[in-house]
Each structure stands twice: as structure tokens, then as C-alpha cells.
C-alpha positions in Angstrom: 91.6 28.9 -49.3 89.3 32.4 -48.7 88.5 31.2 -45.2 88.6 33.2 -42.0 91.6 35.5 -43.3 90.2 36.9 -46.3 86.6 37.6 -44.9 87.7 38.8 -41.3 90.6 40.3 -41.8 91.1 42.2 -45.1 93.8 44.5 -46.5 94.9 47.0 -44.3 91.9 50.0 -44.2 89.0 48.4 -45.9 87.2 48.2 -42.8 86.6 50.9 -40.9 89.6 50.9 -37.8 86.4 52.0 -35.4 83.9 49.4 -34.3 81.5 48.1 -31.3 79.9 45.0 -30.1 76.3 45.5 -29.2 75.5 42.6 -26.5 73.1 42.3 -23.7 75.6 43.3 -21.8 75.7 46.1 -23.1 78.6 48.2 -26.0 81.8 47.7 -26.2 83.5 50.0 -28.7 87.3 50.0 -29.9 89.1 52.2 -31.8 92.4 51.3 -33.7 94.8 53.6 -34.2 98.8 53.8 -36.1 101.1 55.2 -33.8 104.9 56.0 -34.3 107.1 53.0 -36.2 103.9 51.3 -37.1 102.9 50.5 -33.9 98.6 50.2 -33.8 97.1 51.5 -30.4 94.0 50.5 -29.7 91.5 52.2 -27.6 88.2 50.5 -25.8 85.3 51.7 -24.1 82.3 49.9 -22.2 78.6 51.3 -21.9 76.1 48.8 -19.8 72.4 47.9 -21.2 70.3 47.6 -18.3 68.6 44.0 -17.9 66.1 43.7 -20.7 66.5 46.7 -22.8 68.3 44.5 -26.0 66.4 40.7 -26.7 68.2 39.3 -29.9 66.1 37.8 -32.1 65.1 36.7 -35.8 61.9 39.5 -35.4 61.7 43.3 -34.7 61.9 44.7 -32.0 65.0 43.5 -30.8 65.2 46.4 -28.5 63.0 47.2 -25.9 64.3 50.9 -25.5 66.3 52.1 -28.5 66.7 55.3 -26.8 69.0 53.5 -24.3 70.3 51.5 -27.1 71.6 54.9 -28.9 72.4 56.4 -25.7 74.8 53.5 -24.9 76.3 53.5 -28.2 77.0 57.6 -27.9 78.9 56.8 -24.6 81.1 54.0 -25.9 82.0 55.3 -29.2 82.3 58.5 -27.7 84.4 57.0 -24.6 87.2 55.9 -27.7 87.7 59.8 -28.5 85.7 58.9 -32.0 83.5 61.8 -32.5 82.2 60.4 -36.2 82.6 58.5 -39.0 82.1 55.0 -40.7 82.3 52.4 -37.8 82.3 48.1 -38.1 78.7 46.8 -36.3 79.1 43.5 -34.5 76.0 42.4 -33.7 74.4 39.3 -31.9 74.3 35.9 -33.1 71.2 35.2 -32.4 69.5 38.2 -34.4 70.8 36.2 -37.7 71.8 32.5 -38.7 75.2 31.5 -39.8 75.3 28.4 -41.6 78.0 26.4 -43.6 76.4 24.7 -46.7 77.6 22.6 -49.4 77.6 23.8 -53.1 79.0 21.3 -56.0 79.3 24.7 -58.0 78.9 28.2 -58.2 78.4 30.6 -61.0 81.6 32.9 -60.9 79.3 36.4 -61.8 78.7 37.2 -57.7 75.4 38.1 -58.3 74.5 35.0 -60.0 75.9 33.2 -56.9 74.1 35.1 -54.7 70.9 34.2 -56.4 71.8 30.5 -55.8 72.5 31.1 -51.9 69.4 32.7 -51.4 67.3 30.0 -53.3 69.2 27.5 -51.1 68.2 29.2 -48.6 64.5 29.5 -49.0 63.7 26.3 -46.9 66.3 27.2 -44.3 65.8 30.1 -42.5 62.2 31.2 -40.6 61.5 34.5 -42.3 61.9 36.1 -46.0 65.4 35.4 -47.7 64.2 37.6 -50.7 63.9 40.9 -48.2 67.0 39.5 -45.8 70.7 40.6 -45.9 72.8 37.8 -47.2 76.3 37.5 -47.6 78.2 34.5 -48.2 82.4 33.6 -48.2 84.0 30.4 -49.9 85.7 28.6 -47.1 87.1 25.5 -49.2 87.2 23.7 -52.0 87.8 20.1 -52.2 86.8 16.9 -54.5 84.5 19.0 -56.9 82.6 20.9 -53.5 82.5 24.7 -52.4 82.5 24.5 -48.4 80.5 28.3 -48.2 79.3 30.4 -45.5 77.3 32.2 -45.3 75.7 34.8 -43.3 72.0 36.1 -43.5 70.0 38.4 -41.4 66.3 39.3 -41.6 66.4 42.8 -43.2 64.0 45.1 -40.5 66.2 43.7 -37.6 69.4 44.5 -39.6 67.9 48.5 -40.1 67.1 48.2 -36.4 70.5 47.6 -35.5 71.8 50.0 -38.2 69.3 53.0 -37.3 70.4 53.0 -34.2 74.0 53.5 -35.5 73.2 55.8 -37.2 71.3 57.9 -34.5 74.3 58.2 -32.3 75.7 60.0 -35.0 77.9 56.9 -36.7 77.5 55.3 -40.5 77.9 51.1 -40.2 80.7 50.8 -42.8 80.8 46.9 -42.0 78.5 44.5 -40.6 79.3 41.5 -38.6 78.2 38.5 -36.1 79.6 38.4 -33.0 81.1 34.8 -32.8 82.4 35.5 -36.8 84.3 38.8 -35.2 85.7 36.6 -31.9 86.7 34.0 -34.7 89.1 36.7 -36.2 90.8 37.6 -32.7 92.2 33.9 -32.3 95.4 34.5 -34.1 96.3 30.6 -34.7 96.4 28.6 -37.4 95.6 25.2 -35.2 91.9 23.6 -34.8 90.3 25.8 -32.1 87.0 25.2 -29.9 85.5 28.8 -29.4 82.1 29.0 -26.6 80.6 32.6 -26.8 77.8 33.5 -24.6 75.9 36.3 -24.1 73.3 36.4 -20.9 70.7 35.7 -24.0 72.4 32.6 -26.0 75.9 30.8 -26.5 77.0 30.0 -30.1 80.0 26.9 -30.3 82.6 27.5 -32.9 85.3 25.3 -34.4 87.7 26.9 -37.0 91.1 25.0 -38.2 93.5 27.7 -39.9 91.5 30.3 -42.0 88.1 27.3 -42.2 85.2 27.6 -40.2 84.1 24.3 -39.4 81.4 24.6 -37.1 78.8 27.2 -36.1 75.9 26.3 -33.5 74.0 28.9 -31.7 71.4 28.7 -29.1 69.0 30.5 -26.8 69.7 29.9 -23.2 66.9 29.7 -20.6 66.6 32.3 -17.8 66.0 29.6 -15.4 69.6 29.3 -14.1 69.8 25.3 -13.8 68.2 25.2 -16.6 70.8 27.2 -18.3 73.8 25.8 -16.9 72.5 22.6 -18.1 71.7 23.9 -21.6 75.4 25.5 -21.4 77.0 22.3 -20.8 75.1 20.4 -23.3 75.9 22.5 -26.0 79.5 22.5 -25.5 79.1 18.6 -24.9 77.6 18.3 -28.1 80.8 20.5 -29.9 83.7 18.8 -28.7 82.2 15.5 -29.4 81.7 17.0 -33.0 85.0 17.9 -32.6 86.5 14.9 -31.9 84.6 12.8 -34.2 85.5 15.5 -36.9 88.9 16.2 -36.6 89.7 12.3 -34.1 91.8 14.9 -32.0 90.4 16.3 -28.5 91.3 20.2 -28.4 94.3 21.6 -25.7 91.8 24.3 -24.6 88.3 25.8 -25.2 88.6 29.7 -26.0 86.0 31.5 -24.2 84.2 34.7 -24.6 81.4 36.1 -22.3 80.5 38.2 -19.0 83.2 37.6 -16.4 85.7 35.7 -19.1 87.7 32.4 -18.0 87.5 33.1 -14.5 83.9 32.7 -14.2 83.2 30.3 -16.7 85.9 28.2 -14.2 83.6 28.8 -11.7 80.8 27.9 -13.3 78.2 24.8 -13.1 77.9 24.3 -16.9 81.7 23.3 -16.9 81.8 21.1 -14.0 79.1 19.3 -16.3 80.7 18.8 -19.2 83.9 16.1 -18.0 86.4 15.9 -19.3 86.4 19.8 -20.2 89.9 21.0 -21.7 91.3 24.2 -19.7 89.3 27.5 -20.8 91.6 30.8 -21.8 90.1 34.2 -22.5 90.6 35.8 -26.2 93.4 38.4 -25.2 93.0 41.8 -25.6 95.2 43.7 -28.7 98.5 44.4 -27.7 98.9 47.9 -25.6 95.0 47.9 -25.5 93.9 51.3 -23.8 90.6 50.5 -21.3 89.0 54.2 -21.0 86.4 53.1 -19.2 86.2 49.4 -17.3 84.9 46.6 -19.6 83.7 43.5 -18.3 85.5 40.4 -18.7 85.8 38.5 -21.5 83.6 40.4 -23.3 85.9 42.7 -25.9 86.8 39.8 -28.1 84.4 40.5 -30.8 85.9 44.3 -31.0 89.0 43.3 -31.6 88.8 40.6 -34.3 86.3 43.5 -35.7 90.1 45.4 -35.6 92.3 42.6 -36.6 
């Protein structure tokens, strides 16, 4: 089985050990590090958006001041002691589509394949395939079908979102979507319910070992009933995939958004959705080094970016 393992978490230094999240939010940034007796050390760093300055989306502009975008991106990376170089972009799942198709074959030349995936995906996605970036990873293979997924991204909002990399001075060396990069920071090889929000959408995630399962993302209302409402109903609507799926009911629901566990435990959306198994934050790497104060429950995409 590829899975999980082999797409977000490669040998040792294929990826670049530097990388940010851009969110709403704002950047987080982490930089990995090999210390004495092969110890890794990693560094993060937090640099706010203000309200409004970064909409994800499937059309360009995502960003309604790129200078503050850049700006932001100079501090955090900057804030790690990273001064240059190739860096892994995690960007927002909302500004592409991840989906999970069926194949009964692929063509074992990649670029054959990829000609396949992009013709399957033709009638899928609301903009051009042909001009997109795609990239796609065989999860499983069982009774004569490929289990892919793949990944694509409408090409001008992908340059907008690597330009402004490249501004502040960095080179994207990898490319990822957020709930993909908190996928890799999970660590277990047991079924797992993942809810990542951003103040913009929440995508609903179920992996089992190195397999994604299920990937669901949504935009969320700025009506705040509204949104709590929408909240619960997606997560609703993935644990009762989840138990229909997999005829288990999962032992908790790992979270990652602004204010982590403790305010998704305070919020309306989970009251709504009952019986809700107990939410736990993503944990931070081991030793992680906070140079600058990072909000919540929001660094999980940085360091599956790492793992």
C-alpha cells in the first residue's frame, strides 16, 4: 500500500525540512532541524492575516492584499531563523479539490496515467483540468481496482499562492493541501476522524493506516448560527459515513483549527452533533520551539508538512 506514508512522508530530505501553512488565520511556518544524536528540533513561527485579506477559492484572486500576504510570509519564515531556500507550501483546501476516485487500471508510464486522471477529471472539477495542477497517489489496490487520489488545483490560483512565496524571498520545493499535511501529523495506524476548519471552510477526513478514506470540504457561512449549524452537519454527515463504512464508531475526533480542542469543546457545532466522541488537538513535534505565539490548534498542517 502507497497511502498516506509514501506521499506525506517520504525518505528523509526529499522535502524541503522548512515549510508554512497559509490560512485565514494567517502563516504559520516551521523549520525542522537535526540536532546532536539525531535528535530533530523543530522551530515555529506565527504571522496573523488581518480579517479578509486571504478568501480561498477555485478563482483568482484569492487574496485581497498580497502585499500583506508576502509581508506575513517574510515574518513567519523569517521568525524560524530561515533566511532562504526551498520551503514546503501548505495551502488551503478550499483553493483546490481532493478527491478519491476509482480506476480498474492504470497505464504504468506516469505520464500516461496522468493523462487518464485528467480526462477523468474533465466532468469533475468547475474550471480547466488541461491548465490545472494535478497530482495524483495510489492509495490501494484490491479485487482488480486502484483506490487513487488525487489532488488538483486550478493553475493561476496555484502561481498566486507560489508568487507570493516567491516574493518573500523563498522557492516552493513542495506543494500541499492543508487537511493532506494535518493527515501526515496523526502518527497512528488506527481508523481516525480528522475535522479541520479554517474561519473560511472545514474539510472532514477519515484515514485507516497509510489509506485515506474520506475527504469532504466545505465553505462555512459567516452567519455564526448558520455556521455552527453547517459545522455540525458536516461532521454529522462523517461519522455516520464512518460508521456505516468501517461498522465501528471512532474513540475520538482529531481536531485542527483556531483555538484547538478547547474551543471546539466550547463550541455550539459540537453540542449539535450527539453523540460526539471526545475531541484531541494534533500535538505539536516533540521539543517544538514557539518563537513567536501561535494560535491554537492551528500548527498541525506544518508539522505533518515536517513529518
Amino acid at each position: 500500500m502507497a497511502g498516506l506514508s509514501k506521499m506525506m512522508k517520504p525518505a528523509a530530505r526529499t522535502r524541503p525540512r522548512l515549510a508554512c501553512e497559509i490560512r485565514p488565520e494567517g502563516i504559520i511556518a516551521g523549520r525542522a532541524s537535526v540536532e546532536k544524536r539525531g535528535q530533530t528540533e523543530t522551530v515555529l513561527a506565527f504571522a496573523p492575516l488581518s480579517a479578509g485579506v486571504l478568501t480561498p477559492g477555485l478563482k483568482v484572486p484569492n487574496f485581497a492584499d498580497r502585499g500583506a500576504v508576502v509581508a506575513a510570509l517574510e515574518s513567519a519564515l523569517g521568525g524560524t531563523s530561515a533566511r532562504d531556500g526551498d520551503v514546503t507550501v501548505v495551502t488551503p483546501d478550499a483553493a483546490g479539490r481532493v478527491l478519491l476516485l476509482d480506476f480498474d487500471t492504470l497505464p504504468a508510464r506516469r505520464q500516461e496515467a496522468m493523462a487518464v486522471v485528467r480526462f477523468r477529471l474533465r466532468k469533475m472539477v468547475p474550471f480547466d483540468v488541461e491548465t490545472a495542477a494535478v497530482s495524483y497517489q495510489v492509495m490501494a489496490q484490491k479485487a482488480g481496482q486502484l483506490s487513487v487520489l488525487v489532488t488538483v488545483m486550478p493553475g493561476d490560483v496555484l502561481a498566486e499562492y507560489e508568487g507570493a512565496v516567491r516574493d518573500a524571498g523563498y522557492e516552493p520545493g513542495a506543494v500541499l493541501t492543508s487537511t493532506l499535511a494535518v493527515a501526515a501529523a496523526l502518527g497512528t495506524e488506527q481508523a481516525a476522524l480528522i475535522v479541520n476548519q479554517t474561519l473560511a471552510s472545514v474539510t472532514t477526513a477519515v484515514t485507516h493506516g497509510d489509506e485515506m478514506l474520506l475527504h469532504r470540504t466545505m465553505d462555512l457561512p459567516s452567519d455564526g448560527d448558520a455556521r455552527e449549524e453547517e459545522m455540525a452537519q458536516a461532521v454529522i454527515t462523517t461519522l455516520a459515513w464512518y460508521e456505516d463504512t468501517l461498522s465501528a464508531t471512532p474513540d475520538r475526533l482529531h481536531y485542527a483549527g483556531p483555538g484547538g480542542a478547547e474551543a471546539a469543546n466550547q463550541s455550539r457545532w459540537l453540542r449539535l452533533v450527539n453523540p460526539a466522541p471526545p475531541v484531541e488537538d494534533l500535538e505539536l513535534p516533540p521539543g517544538a520551539s514557539m518563537m513567536t505565539s501561535i494560535p491554537m490548534g492551528t500548527a498541525a498542517g506544518v508539522t505533518g508538512a515536517l513529518a
